[in-house]
C-alpha positions in Angstrom: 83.1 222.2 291.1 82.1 219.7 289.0 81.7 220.2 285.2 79.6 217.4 284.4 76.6 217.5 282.6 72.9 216.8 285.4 71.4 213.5 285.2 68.4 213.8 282.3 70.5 215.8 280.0 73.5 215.3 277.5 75.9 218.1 276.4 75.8 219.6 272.8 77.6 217.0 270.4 81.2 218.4 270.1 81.3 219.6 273.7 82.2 217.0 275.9 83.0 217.4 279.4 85.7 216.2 281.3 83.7 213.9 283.5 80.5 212.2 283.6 78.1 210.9 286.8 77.5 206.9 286.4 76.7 204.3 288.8 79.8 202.9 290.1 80.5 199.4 291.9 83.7 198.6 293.9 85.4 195.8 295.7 84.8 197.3 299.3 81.2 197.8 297.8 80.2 193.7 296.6 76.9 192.8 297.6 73.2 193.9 298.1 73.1 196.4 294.8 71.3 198.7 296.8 74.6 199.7 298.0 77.0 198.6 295.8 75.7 200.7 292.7 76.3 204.2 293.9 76.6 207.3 291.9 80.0 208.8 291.6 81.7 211.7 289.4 84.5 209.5 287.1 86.5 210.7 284.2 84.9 210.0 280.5 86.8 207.3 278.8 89.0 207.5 275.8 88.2 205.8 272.8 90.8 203.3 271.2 90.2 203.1 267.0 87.7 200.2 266.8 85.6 201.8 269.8 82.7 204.2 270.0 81.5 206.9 272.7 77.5 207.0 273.5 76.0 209.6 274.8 73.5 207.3 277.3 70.1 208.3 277.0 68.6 205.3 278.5 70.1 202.1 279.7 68.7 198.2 280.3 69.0 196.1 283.5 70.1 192.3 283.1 70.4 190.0 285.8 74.7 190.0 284.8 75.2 193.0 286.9 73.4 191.4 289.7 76.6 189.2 289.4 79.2 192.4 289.2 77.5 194.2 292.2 78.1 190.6 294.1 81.5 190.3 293.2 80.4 186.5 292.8 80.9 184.4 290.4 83.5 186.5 289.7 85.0 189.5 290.8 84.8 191.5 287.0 86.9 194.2 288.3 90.0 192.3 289.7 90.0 190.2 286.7 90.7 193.5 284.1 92.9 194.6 286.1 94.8 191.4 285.9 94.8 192.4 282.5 96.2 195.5 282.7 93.0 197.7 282.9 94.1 200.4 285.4 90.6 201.3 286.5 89.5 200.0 290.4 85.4 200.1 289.8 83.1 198.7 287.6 80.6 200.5 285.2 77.9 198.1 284.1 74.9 198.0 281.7 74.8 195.4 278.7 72.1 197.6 277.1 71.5 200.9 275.7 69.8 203.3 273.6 72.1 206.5 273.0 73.4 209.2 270.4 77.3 208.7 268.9 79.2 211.4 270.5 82.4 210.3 269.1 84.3 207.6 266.7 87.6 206.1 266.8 89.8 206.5 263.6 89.2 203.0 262.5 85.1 203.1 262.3 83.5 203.1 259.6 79.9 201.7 260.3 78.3 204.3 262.2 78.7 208.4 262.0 78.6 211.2 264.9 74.9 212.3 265.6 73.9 208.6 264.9 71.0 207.1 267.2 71.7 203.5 268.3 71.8 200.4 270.4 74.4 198.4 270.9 74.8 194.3 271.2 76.5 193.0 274.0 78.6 190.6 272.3 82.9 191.9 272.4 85.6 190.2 271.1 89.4 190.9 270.4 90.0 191.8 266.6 93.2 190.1 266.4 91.9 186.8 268.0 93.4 184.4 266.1 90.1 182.4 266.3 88.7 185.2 264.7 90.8 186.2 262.3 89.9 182.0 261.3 86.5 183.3 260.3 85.4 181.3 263.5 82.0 182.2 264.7 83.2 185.3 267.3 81.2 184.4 270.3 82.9 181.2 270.6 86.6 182.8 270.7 88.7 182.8 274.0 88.8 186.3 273.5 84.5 186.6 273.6 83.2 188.4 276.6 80.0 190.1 277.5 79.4 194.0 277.0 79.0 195.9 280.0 79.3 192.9 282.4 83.2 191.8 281.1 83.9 195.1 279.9 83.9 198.3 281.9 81.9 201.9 280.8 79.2 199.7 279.7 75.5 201.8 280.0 75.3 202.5 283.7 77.2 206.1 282.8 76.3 209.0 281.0 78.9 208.0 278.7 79.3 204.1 277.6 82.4 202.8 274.8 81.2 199.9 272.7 82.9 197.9 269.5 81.9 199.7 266.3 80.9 196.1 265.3 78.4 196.1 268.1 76.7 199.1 267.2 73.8 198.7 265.6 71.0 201.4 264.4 68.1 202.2 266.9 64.6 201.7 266.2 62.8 205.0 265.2 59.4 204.1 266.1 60.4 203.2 269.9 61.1 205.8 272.2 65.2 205.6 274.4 63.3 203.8 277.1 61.9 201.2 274.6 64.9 200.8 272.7 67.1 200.3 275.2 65.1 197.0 276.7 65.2 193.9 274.3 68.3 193.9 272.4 71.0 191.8 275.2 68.0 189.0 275.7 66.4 189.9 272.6 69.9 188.6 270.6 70.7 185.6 273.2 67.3 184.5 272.2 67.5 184.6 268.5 70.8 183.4 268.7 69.9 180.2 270.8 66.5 179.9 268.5 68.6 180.1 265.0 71.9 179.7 265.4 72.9 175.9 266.0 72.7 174.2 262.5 70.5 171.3 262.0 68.6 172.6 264.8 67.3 175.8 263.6 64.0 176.9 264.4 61.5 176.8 261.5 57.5 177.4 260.7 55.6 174.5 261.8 57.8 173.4 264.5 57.2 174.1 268.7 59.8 175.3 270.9 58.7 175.1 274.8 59.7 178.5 276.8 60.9 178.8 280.1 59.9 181.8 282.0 58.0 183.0 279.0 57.0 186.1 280.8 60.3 187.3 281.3 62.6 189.2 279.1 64.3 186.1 277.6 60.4 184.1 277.0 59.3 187.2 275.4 61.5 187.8 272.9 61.5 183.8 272.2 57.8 183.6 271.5 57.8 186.7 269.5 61.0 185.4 267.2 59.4 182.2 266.9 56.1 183.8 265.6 57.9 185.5 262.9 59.2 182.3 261.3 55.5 180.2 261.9 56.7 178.1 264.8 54.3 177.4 268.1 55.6 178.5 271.2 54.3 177.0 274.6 55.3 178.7 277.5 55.9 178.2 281.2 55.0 180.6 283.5 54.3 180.5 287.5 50.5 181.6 287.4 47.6 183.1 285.2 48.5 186.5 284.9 52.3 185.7 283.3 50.3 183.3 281.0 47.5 185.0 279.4 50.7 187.8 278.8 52.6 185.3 277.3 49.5 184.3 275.0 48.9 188.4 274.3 52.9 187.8 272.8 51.7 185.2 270.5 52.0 181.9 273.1 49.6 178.9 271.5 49.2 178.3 275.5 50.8 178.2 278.9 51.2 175.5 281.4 51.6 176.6 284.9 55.0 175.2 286.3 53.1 175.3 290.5 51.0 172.5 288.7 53.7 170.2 289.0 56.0 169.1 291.8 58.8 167.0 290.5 61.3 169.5 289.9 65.1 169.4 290.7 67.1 166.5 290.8 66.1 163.2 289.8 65.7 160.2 291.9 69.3 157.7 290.7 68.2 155.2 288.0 68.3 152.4 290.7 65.6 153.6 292.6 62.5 152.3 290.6 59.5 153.2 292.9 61.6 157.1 292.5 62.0 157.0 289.0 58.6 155.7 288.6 56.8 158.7 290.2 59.9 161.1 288.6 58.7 159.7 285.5 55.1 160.3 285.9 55.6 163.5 286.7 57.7 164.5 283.4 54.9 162.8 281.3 51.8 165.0 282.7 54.0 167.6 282.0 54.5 166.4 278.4 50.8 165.7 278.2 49.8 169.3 279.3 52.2 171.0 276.1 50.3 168.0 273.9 46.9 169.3 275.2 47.9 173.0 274.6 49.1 171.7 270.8 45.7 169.5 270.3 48.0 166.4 269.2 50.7 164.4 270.5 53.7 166.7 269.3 56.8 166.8 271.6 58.9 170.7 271.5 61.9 170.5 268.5 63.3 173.0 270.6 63.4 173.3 274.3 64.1 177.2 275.5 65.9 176.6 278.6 67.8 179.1 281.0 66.4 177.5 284.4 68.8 174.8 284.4 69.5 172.6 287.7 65.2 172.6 288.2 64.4 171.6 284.7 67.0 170.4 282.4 66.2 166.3 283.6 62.5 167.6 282.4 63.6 169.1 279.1 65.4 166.7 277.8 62.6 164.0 278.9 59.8 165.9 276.6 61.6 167.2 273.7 61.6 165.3 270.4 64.3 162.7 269.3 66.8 164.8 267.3 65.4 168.1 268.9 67.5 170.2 271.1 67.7 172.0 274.4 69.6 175.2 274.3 70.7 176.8 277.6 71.8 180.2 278.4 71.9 180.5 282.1 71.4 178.1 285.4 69.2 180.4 287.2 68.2 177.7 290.0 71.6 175.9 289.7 74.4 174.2 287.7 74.2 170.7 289.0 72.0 170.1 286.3 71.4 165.8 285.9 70.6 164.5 282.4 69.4 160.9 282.1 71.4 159.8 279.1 68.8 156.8 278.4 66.6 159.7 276.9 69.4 161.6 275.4 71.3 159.3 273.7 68.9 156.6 272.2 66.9 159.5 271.1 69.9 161.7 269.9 68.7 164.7 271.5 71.2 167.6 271.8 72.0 169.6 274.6 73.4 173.3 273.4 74.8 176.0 275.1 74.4 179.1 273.8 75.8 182.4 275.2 75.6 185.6 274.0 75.4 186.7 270.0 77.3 187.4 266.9 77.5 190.2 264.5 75.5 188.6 262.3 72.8 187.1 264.8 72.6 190.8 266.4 71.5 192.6 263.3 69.1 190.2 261.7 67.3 190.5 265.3 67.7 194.2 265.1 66.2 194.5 261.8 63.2 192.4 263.2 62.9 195.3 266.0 63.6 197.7 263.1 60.6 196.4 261.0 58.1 196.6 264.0 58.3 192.8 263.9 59.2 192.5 267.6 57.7 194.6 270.6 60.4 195.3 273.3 58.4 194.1 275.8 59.0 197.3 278.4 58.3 196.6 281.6 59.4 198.9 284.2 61.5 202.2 284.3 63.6 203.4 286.6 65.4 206.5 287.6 69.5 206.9 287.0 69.5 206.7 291.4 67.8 203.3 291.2 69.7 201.4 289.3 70.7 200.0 292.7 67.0 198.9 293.4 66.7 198.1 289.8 68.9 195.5 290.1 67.9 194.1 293.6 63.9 193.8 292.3 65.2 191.4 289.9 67.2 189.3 292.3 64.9 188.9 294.4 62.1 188.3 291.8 59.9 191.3 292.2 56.7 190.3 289.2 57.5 192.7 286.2 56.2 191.7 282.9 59.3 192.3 280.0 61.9 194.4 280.8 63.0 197.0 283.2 65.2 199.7 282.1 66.3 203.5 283.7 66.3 206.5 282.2 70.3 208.6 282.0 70.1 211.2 279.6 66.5 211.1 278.7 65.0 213.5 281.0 61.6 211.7 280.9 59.8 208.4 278.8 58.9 209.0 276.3 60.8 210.6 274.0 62.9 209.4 271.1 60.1 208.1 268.9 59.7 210.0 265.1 
C-alpha cells in the first residue's frame, strides 16, 4: 500500500514519505503528451550538498517538456544516463512555486519552511568555466532545470541548485507564482544581458508573440526601464491584451504575407516584392511609434519565419536576440543588412544567478504581473502540454496545481 502523500496535499515538514506521485515520461512512452506524461508512484530523491528538496505546491508548463515527452530533439533521459544517472524516466517541470522541505549540508541561502521559486538555469560548481568567473549559462556544463535535469516540478517533490532558489512572491498565490519565472528570466536576460545592447528608457524593442508567455514578460520588463514595446500578435484579441501589458501598439502578423525564406539575392523581381513586404512591415511599427524609429532591439523566438524580417527593420547597431526557433532553424539572414549596418544577431538561452534575482525582485516589488493564464490539474499535465503544442489560444501562462489543493491560496 502506498505511503505517499494524495495529490493536493503535502506532508508535515519533517515527515517525509518514502515515495511521491509525479508525472512520469519514458522511452517506450515518446510522443503525443497525452500519453507520455502519466502518473506513477517513484521513490523521493536524495539531495546531494549544493541541492534543495521542494515540496511542489504548484508547477509551470513550458513548451521544453513538449520536447522530453517527444523524445525529439533529444532523448533527455538516454542522455543522463550516459552520464551515469541510474534513473530510466524523466520528471519534468522548469517552474515552481513550493515550500523547502529539506537542505543539503552545503546551503546556505535558503532555510527549511522557506516559500520559493526556483530559476531554471543549472550548472556544475566545479566547471572550470565557472570557477573563471565566466558568465554560468554559457559554461559546457549549463543545462536547463527540469528539462536537462530530472525531478524537476512535474512531482510532488522537485531538487533544485540552492543557487537557483530564489524567494516567492508573497502577494501571488502557488498558481501565480509558479508561471513567469523560466520565461520571465529568459526574457530579462535576452532584454539586459548582452553589453552594448542593453535595453534602456527611450528605446523600442519589437516583440514576437507578445501575447504569449515570453512577449508578456518582455513588454512588462521593458516598461519598467521606459522603453516602447511594439508587439506582434496573430489577431485583435492577443493585441489589445498585449496593449492592457503596457504594448504602445500591435501589428497583426496575418496582415502580411512574406514570411519564411527569402527569395536568393539574384532574383530581383523576388527580392523586390520580399523587400516591399519587410518595409510595410517597418512602416506599420513607425506608424504605431508616430515617427520613423526602427526597434534597438528585436525580441525574437520565431526564428526560420522571421529572422530575414528582423534583421531587415531593426536599427543599425541594434540587435536581435533569439531564444528559440519555433517555426524552424533554417533561419536566412541577408548580410547586406547585417553587416553594413552592424546589426547583431544574439542568442540567448536561459539565465544567470544574477539575471534571475533582479527579475525576481521585479515580481517581488509587484513590478511585473505573472500573466496567469490557464490552470490545470496534476492528471493534465499531459493535456497541458499538448494545448501548447498544438497552439490552443491562452493568454500568459498555463500552470497545474500539485500540492495546492485548490487556486488560490498562497497569497498574505
Amino acid at each position: 500500500m502506498s505511503n505517499a502523500t494524495a495529490i493536493g496535499s503535502l506532508p508535515a515538514i519533517g515527515k517525509l514519505p518514502e515515495k511521491m506521485f509525479a508525472q512520469v515520461v519514458r522511452q517506450d512512452r515518446f510522443g503525443d503528451p497525452r500519453t507520455a506524461f502519466r502518473v506513477e508512484e517513484v521513490e523521493i530523491p536524495r539531495i546531494k550538498p549544493h541541492e534543495v528538496l521542494i515540496g511542489v505546491m504548484a508547477a509551470g508548463i513550458n513548451f521544453n517538456n513538449v520536447w522530453a515527452a517527444r523524445g525529439i530533439p533529444i532523448d533527455v533521459i538516454r542522455i543522463r544516463q550516459k552520464m551515469g544517472e541510474p534513473y530510466d524516466f524523466h520528471v519534468g517541470g522548469s517552474d515552481v512555486s513550493g515550500i523547502v522541505y529539506a537542505i543539503g549540508s552545503d546551503v546556505k541561502n535558503v532555510s527549511v519552511g522557506d516559500e520559493v521559486v526556483v530559476h531554471h538555469g543549472y550548472w556544475n560548481m566545479d566547471d572550470p568555466w565557472i570557477k573563471a568567473g565566466k558568465d554560468p549559462m554559457i559554461a559546457p556544463s549549463a543545462q536547463i532545470w527540469g528539462y536537462n535535469t530530472n525531478f524537476g516540478s512535474f512531482g510532488q517533490f522537485s531538487v533544485a541548485q540552492a543557487h537557483a532558489v530564489l524567494p516567492k512572491a508573497p502577494h501571488l498565490t502557488w498558481e501565480e507564482a509558479a508561471a513567469p519565472t523560466l520565461v520571465g528570466t529568459t526574457a530579462y536576460r535576452m532584454l539586459f544581458g548582452w553589453e552594448g545592447n542593453v535595453l534602456k528608457e527611450g528605446e523600442v524593442v519589437l516583440v514576437w508573440g507578445g501575447s504569449g508567455g515570453l512577449g508578456g514578460q518582455a513588454i512588462q520588463l521593458a516598461t519598467t526601464v521606459g522603453a516602447r514595446a511594439v508587439a506582434v500578435v496573430s489577431d485583435d484579441e492577443r493585441g489589445e491584451y498585449c496593449k492592457n501589458l503596457g504594448a504602445t501598439g500591435y501589428i497583426n502578423r496575418n496582415d502580411f504575407s512574406h514570411w519564411g525564406i527569402p527569395p536568393h539575392w539574384t532574383d530581383n523581381e523576388g527580392q523586390k516584392e520580399w523587400t516591399s513586404g519587410c518595409r510595410a512591415f517597418g512602416k506599420a511599427i513607425w506608424d504605431i511609434l508616430g515617427e520613423k524609429r526602427n526597434p534597438d532591439i528585436v525580441f525574437e523566438h520565431p526564428g526560420e519565419s522571421t529572422i530575414p524580417t528582423s534583421i531587415f527593420v531593426c536599427e543599425a547597431g541594434g540587435m536581435v536576440a533569439i531564444c528559440a526557433g519555433t517555426t524552424g532553424y533554417s533561419a536566412m539572414v541577408d548580410l547586406r543588412y547585417h553587416w553594413v549596418r552592424q546589426k547583431r544577431l544574439q542568442g540567448s538561452h536561459g539565465t544567470n544567478d544574477e539575471q534571475a534575482q533582479a527579475y525576481n525582485q521585479l515580481v517581488v516589488d509587484g513590478k511585473i504581473d505573472p500573466c496567469l493564464g490557464e490552470v490545470y490539474a496534476f492528471e493534465d499535465i499531459g493535456e497541458a502540454h499538448y494545448d501548447m503544442e498544438q497552439g490552443k489560444v491562452v493568454l500568459g501562462n498555463r500552470v497545474a496545481l500539485v500540492g495546492a489543493p485548490k487556486p488560490g491560496l498562497g497569497r498574505k
